[in-house]
C-alpha positions as CSV (number, residue, x, y, z in Angstrom):
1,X,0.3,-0.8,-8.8
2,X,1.7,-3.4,-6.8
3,X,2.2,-3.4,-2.9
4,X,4.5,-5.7,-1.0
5,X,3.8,-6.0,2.6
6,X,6.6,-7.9,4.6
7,X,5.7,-9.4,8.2
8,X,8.2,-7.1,10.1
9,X,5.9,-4.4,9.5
10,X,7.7,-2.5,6.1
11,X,5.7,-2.5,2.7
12,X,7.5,-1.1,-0.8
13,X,5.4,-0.4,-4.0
14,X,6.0,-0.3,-7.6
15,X,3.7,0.3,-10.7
16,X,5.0,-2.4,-13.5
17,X,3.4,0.1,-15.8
18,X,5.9,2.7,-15.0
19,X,9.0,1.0,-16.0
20,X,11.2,0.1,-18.9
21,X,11.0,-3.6,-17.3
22,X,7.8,-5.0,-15.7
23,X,9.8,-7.2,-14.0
24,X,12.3,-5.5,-11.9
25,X,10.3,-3.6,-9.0
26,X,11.8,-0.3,-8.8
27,X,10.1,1.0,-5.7
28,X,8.0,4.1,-5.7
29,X,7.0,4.2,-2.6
30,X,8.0,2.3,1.1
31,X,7.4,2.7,5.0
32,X,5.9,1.1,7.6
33,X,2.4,-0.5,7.9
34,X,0.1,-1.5,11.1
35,X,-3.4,-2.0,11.8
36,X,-5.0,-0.1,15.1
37,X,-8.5,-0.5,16.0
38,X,-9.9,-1.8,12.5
39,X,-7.6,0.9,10.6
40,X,-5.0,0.1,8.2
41,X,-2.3,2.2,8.1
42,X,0.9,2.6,5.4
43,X,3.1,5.0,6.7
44,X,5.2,6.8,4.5
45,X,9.2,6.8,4.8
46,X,10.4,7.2,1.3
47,X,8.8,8.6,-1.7
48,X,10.9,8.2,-4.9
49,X,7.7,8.6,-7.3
50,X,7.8,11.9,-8.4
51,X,4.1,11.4,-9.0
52,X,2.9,11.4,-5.4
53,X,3.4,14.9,-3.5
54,X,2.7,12.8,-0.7
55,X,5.9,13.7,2.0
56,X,7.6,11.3,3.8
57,X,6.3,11.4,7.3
58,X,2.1,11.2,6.3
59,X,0.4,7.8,5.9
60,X,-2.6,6.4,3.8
61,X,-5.3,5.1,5.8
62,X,-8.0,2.6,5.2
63,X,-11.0,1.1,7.4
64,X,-10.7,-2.7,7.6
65,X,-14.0,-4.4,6.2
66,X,-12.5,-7.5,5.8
67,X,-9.2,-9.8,6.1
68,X,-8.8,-13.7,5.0
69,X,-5.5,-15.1,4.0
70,X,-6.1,-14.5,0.3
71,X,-8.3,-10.9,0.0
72,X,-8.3,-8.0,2.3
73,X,-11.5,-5.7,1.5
74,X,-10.7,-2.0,2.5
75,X,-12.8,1.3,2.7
76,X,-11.3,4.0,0.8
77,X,-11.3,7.2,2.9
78,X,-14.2,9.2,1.1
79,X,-16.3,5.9,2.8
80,X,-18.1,5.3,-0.7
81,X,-15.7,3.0,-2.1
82,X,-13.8,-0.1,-1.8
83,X,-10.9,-1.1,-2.0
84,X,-9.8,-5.2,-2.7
85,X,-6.4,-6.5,-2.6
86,X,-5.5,-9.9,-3.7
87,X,-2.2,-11.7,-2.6
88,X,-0.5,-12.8,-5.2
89,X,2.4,-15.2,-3.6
């Protein structure tokens, strides 16, 4: 799964794993995304996955452990897990 998160506040996913091409990014998944009081938040706007039952409307949430410009460490909701993103641009 990859997840684009664009400065004005939208983010888009896509799984390369999914797809005839790797390569071309069909979204699965977009919305908005903010952070609030050490919460991350991607709202959901548009769910084309077919996978996910998750409506348009709810949002993912994650508590911020940490953020530097390269890693962003994330507690998955059930609070025993984490989550790390890397950037990859």
């Amino acid at each position: 799964m990859q997840i684009e998160l664009v400065a004005d506040g939208k983010w888009r996913c896509w799984s390369p794993s999914r797809q005839p091409d790797p390569a071309a990014r069909v979204t699965i998944q977009s919305g908005s995304w903010f952070v609030r009081q050490k919460v991350f938040v991607l709202r959901i706007e548009k769910n084309d996955s077919g996978v996910s039952k998750i409506p348009p409307g709810m949002a993912y949430t994650f508590d911020v452990k940490s953020i530097s410009p390269k890693t962003a460490i994330f507690i998955w909701p059930d609070g025993d897990r984490e989550l790390k993103w890397t950037r990859v641009r």
